[in-house]
N, C-alpha and C positions, 0 to 999 in steps of 0.2 A: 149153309156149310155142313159139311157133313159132320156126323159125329163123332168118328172114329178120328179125323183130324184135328177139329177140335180137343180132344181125349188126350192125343199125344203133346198139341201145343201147352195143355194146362199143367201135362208130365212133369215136361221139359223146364216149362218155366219154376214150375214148383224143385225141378232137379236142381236149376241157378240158385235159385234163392237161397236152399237150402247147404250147398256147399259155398257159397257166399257167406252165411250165415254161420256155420261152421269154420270157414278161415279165422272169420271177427273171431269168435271165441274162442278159439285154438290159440291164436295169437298175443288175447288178452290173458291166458293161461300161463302160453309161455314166458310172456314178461313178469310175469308173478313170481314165478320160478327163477328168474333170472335175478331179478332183485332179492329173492331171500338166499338165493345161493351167494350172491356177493354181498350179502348182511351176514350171510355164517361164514365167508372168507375173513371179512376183514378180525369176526372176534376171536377167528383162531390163530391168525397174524397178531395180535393183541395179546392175546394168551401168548405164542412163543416167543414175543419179545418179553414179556413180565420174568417166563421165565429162564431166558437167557439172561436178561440182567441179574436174576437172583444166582446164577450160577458162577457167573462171570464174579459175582460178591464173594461168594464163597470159598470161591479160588484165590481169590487177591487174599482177603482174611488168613487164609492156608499159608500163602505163597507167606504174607509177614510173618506168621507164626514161625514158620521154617525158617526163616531168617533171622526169628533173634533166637531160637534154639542153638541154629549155628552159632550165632554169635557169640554165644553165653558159653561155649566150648574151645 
């Protein structure tokens, strides 16, 4: 076989392997990223429910306050 054919089929195949090889790991990358972005989604859904309930508190606590100030008038 000649050599210059040979040359090109060891190319080629090394061209497969190598973006073969690169999908796997792209892939195992991107799921990496994928799972830490919905680990840092969920603890900032966790943060603004903590602090919508402390606001929501706040407000109610208010809202009574103003009520019996009314009241007392």
């Amino acid at each position: 076989m000649d050599s210059n054919i040979l040359s090109i089929i060891i190319g080629a195949a090394a061209l497969i392997v190598g973006l073969i090889l690169g999908k796997v790991i792209f892939a195992k990358n991107a799921n990496k990223k994928v799972e830490e972005a919905e680990l840092q989604s969920q603890t900032i859904l966790k943060e603004a429910q903590l602090r919508a309930e402390t606001i929501r508190k706040e407000k109610e606590l208010e809202a009574k306050e103003n009520f019996v100030q009314l009241k007392s008038v």
